[in-house]
DRENDO-1510 file (C-alpha; in Angstrom, 1 decimal, always signed):
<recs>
REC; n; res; u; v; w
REC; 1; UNK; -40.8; +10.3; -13.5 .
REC; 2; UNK; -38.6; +8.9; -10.9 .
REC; 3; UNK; -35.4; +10.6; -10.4 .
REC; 4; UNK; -32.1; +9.2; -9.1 .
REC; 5; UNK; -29.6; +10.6; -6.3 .
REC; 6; UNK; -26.3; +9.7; -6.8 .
REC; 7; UNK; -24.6; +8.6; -3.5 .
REC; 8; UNK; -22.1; +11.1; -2.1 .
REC; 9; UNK; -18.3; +9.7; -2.9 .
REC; 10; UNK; -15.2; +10.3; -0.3 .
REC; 11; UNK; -11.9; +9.6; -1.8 .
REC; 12; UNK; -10.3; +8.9; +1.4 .
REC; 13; UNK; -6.8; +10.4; +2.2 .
REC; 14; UNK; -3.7; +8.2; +1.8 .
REC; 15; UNK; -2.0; +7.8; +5.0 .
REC; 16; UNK; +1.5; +9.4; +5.9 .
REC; 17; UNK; +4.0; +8.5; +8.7 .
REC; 18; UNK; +2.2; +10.6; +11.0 .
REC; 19; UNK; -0.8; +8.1; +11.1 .
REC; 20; UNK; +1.4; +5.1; +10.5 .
REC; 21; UNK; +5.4; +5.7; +11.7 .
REC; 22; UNK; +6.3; +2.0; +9.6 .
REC; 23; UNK; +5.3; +4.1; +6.5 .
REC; 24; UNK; +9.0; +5.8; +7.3 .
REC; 25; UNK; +9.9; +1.9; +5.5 .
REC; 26; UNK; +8.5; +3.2; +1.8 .
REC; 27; UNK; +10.9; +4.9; -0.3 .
REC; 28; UNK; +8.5; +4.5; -3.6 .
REC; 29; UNK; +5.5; +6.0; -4.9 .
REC; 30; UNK; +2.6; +4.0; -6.9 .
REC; 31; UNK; +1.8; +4.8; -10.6 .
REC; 32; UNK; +1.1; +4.2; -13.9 .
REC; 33; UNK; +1.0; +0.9; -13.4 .
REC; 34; UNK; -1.4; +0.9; -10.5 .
REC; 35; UNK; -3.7; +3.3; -12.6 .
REC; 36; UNK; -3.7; +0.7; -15.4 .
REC; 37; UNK; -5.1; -2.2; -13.1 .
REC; 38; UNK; -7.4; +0.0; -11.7 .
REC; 39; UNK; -8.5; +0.7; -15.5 .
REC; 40; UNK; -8.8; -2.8; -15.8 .
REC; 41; UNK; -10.6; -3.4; -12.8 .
REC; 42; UNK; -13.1; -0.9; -13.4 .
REC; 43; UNK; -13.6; -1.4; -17.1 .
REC; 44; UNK; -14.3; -4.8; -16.4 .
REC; 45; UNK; -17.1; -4.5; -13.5 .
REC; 46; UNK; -18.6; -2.1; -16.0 .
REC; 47; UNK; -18.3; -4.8; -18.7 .
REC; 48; UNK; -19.9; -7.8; -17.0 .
REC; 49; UNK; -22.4; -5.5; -14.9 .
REC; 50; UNK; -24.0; -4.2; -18.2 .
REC; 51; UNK; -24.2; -7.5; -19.7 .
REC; 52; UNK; -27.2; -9.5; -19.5 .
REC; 53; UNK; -25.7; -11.4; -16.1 .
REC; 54; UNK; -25.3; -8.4; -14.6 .
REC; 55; UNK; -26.9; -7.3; -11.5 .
REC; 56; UNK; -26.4; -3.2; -11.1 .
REC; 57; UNK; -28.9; -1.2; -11.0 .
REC; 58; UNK; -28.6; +1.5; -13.5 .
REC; 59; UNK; -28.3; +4.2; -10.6 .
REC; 60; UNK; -25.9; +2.1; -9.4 .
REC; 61; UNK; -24.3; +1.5; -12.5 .
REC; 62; UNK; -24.1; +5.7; -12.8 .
REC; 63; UNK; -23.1; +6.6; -9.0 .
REC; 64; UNK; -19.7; +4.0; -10.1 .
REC; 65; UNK; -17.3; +7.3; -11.3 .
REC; 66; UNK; -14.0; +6.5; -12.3 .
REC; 67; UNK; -12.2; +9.3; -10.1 .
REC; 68; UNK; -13.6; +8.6; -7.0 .
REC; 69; UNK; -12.7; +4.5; -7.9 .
REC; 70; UNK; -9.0; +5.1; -8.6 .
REC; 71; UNK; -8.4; +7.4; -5.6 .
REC; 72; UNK; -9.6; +5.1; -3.4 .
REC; 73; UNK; -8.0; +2.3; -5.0 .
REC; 74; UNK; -4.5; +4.4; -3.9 .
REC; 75; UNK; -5.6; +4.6; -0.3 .
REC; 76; UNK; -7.0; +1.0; +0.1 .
REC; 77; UNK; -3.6; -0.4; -1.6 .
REC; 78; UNK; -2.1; +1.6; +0.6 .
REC; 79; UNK; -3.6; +0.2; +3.6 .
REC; 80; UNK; -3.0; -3.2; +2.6 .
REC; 81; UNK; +0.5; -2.6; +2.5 .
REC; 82; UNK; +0.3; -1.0; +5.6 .
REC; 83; UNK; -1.1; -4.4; +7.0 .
REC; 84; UNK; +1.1; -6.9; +5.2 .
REC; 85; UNK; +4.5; -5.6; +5.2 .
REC; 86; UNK; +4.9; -2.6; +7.2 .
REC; 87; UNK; +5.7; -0.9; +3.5 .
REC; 88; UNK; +8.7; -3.5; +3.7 .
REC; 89; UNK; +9.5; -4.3; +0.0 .
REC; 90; UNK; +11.7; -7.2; +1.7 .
REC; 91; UNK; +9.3; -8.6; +4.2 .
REC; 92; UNK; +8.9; -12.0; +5.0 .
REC; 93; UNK; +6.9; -14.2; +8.1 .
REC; 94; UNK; +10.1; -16.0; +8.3 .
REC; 95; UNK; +8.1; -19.1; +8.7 .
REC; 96; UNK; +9.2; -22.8; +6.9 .
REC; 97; UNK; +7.2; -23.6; +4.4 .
REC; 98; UNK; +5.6; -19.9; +4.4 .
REC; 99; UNK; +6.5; -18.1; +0.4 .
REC; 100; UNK; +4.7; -14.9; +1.2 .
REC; 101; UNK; +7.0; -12.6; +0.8 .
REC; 102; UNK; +7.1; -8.8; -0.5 .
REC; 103; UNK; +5.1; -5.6; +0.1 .
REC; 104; UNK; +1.6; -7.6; -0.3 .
REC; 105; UNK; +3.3; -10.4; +0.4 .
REC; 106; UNK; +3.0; -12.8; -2.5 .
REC; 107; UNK; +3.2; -16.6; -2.1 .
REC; 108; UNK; +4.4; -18.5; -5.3 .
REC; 109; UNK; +1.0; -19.7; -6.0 .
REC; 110; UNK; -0.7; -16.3; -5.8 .
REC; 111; UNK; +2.1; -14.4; -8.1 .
REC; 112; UNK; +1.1; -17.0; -11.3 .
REC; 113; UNK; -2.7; -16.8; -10.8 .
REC; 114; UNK; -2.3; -12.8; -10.1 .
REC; 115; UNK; +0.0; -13.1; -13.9 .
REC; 116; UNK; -2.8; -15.1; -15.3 .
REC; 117; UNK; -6.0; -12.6; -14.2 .
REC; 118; UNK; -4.0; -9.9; -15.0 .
REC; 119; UNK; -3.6; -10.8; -18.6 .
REC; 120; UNK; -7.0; -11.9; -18.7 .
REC; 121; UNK; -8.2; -8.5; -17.6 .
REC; 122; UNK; -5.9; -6.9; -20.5 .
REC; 123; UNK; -7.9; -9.1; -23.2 .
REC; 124; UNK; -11.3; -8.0; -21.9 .
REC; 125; UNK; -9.8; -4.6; -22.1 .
REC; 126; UNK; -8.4; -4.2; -25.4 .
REC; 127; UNK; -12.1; -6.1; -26.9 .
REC; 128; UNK; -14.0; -4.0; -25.9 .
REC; 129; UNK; -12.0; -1.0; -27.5 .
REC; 130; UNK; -14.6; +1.1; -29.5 .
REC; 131; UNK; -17.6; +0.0; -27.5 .
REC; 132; UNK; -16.8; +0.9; -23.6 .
REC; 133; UNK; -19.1; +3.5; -22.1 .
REC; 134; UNK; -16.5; +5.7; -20.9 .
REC; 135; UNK; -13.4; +6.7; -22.1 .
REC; 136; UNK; -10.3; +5.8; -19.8 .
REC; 137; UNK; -7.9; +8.5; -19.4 .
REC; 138; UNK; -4.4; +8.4; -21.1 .
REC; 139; UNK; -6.0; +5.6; -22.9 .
REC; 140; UNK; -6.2; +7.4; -26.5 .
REC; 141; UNK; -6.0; +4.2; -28.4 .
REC; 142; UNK; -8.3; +2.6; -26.6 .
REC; 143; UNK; -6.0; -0.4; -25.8 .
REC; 144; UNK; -3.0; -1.7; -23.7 .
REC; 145; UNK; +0.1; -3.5; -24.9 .
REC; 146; UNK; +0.5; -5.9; -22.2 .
REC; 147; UNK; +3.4; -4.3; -19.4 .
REC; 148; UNK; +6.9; -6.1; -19.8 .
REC; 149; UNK; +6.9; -7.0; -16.2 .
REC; 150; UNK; +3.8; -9.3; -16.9 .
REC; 151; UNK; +5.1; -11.0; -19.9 .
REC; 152; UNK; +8.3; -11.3; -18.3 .
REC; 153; UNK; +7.2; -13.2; -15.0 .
REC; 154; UNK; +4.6; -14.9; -17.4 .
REC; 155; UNK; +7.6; -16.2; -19.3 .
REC; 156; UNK; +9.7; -17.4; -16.5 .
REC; 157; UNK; +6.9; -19.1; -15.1 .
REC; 158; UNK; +5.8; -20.9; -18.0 .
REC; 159; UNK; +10.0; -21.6; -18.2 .
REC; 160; UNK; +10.1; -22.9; -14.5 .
REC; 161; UNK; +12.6; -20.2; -14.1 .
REC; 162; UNK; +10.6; -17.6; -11.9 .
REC; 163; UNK; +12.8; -17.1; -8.6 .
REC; 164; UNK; +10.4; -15.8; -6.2 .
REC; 165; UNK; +12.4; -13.8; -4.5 .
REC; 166; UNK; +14.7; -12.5; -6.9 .
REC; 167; UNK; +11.4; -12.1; -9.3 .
REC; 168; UNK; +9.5; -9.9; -7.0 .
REC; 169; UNK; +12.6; -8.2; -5.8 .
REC; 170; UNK; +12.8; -6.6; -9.0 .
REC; 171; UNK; +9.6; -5.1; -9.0 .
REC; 172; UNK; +9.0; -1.8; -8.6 .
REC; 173; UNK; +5.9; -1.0; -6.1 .
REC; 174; UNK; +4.6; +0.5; -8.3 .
REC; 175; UNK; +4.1; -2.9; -10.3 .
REC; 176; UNK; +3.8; -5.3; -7.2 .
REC; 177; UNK; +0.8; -3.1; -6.2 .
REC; 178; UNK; -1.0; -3.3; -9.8 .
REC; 179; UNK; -0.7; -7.0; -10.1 .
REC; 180; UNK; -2.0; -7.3; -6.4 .
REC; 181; UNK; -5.0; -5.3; -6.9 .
REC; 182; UNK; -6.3; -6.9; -10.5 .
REC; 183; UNK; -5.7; -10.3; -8.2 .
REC; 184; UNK; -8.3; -8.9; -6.1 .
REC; 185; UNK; -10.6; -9.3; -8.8 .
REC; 186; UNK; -12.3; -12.8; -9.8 .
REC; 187; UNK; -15.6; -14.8; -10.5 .
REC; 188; UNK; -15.4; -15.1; -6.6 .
REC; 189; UNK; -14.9; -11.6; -5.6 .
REC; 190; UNK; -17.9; -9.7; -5.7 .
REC; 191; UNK; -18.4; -6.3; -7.7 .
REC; 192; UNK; -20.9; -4.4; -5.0 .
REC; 193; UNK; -17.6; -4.1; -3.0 .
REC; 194; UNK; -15.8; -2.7; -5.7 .
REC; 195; UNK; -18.4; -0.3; -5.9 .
REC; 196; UNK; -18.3; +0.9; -2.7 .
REC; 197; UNK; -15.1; +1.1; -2.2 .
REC; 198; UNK; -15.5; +3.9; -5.2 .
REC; 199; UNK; -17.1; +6.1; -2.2 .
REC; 200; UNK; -14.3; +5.5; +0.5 .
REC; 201; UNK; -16.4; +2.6; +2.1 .
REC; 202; UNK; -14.5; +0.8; +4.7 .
REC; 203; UNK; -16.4; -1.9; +5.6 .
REC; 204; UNK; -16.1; -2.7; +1.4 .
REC; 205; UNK; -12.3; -2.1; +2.0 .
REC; 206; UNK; -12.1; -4.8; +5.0 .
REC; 207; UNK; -14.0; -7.6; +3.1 .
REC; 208; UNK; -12.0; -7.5; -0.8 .
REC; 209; UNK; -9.2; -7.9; +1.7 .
REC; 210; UNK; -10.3; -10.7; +4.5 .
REC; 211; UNK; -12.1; -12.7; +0.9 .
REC; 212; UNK; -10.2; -11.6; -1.8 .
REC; 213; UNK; -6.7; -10.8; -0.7 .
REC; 214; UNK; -6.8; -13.8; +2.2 .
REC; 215; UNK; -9.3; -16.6; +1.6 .
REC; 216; UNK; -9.0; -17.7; +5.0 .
REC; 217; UNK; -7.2; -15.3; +7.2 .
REC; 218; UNK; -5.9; -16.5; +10.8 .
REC; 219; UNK; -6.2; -14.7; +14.1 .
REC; 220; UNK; -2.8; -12.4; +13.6 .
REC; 221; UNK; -3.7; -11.1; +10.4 .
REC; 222; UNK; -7.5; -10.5; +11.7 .
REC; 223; UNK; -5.7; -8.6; +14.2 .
REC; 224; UNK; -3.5; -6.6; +12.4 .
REC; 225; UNK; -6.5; -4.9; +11.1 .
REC; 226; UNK; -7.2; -3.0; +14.0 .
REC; 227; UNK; -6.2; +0.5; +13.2 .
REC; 228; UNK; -5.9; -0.1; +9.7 .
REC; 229; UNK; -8.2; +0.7; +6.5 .
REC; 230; UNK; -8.9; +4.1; +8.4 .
REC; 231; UNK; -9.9; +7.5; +7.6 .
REC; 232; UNK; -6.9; +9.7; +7.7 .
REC; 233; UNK; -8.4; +13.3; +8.2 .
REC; 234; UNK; -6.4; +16.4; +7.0 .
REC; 235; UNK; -7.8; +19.5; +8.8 .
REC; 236; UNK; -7.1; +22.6; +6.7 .
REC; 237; UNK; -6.0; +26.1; +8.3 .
REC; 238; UNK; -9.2; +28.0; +7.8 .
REC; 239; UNK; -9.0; +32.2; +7.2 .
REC; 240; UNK; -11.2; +34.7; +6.8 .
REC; 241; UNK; -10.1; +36.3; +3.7 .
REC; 242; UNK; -12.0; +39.4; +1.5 .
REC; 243; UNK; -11.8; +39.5; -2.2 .
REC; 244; UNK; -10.4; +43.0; -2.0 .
REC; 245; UNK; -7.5; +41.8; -0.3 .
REC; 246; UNK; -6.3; +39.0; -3.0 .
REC; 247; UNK; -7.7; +39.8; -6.2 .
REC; 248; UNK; -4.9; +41.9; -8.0 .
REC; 249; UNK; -7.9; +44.4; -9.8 .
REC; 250; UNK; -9.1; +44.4; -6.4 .
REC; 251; UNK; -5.9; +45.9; -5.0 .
REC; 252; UNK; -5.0; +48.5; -7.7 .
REC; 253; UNK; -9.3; +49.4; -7.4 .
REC; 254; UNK; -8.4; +49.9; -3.8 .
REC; 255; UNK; -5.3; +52.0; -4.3 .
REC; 256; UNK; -7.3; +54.5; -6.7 .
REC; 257; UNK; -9.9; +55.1; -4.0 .
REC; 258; UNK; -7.1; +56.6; -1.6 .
REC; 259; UNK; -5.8; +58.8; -4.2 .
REC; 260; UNK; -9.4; +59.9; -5.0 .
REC; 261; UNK; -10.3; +60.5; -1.3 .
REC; 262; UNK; -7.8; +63.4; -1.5 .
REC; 263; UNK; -9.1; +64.8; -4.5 .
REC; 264; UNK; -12.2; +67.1; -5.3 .
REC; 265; UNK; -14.4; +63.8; -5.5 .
REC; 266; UNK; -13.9; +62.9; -2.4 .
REC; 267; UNK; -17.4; +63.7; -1.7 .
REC; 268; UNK; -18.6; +60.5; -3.6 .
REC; 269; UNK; -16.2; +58.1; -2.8 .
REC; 270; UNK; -17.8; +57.0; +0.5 .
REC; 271; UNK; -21.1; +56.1; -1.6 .
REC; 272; UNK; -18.9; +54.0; -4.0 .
REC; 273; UNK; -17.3; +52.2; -1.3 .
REC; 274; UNK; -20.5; +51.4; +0.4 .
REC; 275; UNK; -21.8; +50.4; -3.1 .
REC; 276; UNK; -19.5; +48.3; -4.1 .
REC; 277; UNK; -18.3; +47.0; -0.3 .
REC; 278; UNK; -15.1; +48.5; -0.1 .
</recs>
């Protein structure tokens, strides 16, 4: 019988402004919203990869956990950021003819196709409600009512009323960040890197971004990625601690033994100290 090893995950640690000093620019936090497209992401590699076109192993298929997906999701977004705007919800290249504009810097093209996928991801979603292998958290209905920011750019665009600016000023980034990473995911994009970026891989991180988020990055963006998508380690204070001296029975134990060594047992406290490694 053959027996599978899953792949040891890392859920990398989102940067602060001690690894980046820009980050000092970002006065939100993502959310709800982010976690919904990374539902939709996920659920939706797990839909077409256990079809019949589908090209997972089923090892592969089980190493893909939802946790380790999602908080990696939050440190690649947050990378992306990093390298697009400085976390400048106003940023623009300030070049003619250039519409990218905002924290992932959305042209006007980009913003209606990222509307349309993201909608499309929402139908596969809710279809498959009742016969998903996994059960997404928060989720109890097993569906989503499409988000009103989505129908509401939908609308204007379909209106010829979308203002880009204006439009994407008014997202939280919370919102810009969930329509940016289900526009990530496409027929061209490819679900192995998905995958791996479920266990913190950065080489994964670097190409959904140079083929998915760019289809044909120039130089300066090729070098703005120097320094970026990296591994932001958090030493923790270590400290040699014994149970007897944090566990609150522990303590009163402890205090009883003193008493006792004054008493008339005080012969047989040192074996009960020595049994017990007081």
């Amino acid at each position: 019988m053959a027996v599978s090893i899953p792949t040891k995950a890392t859920i990398n640690v989102v940067s602060t402004t001690s690894d980046y000093s820009a980050k000092s620019n970002l006065k939100e936090s993502p959310g709800s919203f982010l976690t919904q497209a990374t539902q939709l992401v996920f659920d939706d590699i797990r839909r077409f990869q256990t079809s019949s076109q589908g090209y997972f192993t089923q090892a592969e298929l089980d190493d893909f956990k939802y946790h380790a997906f999602e908080g990696n999701v939050l440190w690649f977004m947050d990378e992306l950021v990093g390298i697009e705007s400085d976390w400048k919800k106003n940023a623009s290249p300030g070049i003619k003819d250039n519409t990218a504009y905002g924290y992932v810097q959305f042209t006007e093209d980009s913003v209606e196709t990222a509307v349309n996928r993201y909608i499309n991801h929402l139908e596969r979603f809710n279809e498959r409600r009742g016969k998903r292998d996994w059960s997404p958290y928060g989720v109890p209905l097993g569906y989503f009512v499409t988000p009103f920011f989505v129908s509401n750019l939908k609308k204007k665009i379909d209106d010829g009323t979308y203002n880009h600016k204006d439009d994407l000023d008014a997202l939280t980034y919370d919102q810009q960040l969930a329509l940016a990473f289900v526009h990530l995911h496409s027929k061209k994009s490819k679900d192995s890197n998905f995958r791996l970026l479920s266990f913190g891989n950065r080489t994964a991180a670097t190409v959904i971004y140079t083929r998915n988020h760019h289809t044909n990055p120039d130089q300066s963006t090729l070098n703005r990625l120097v320094g970026f998508f990296t591994v932001h380690y958090k030493t923790a204070q270590q400290t040699d601690i014994r149970l007897k001296d944090v566990l609150p029975g522990a303590l009163l134990a402890d205090s009883i033994l003193k008493e006792l060594k004054t008493s008339r047992f005080a012969g047989i406290i040192q074996s009960i100290k020595a049994r017990f490694g007081w």
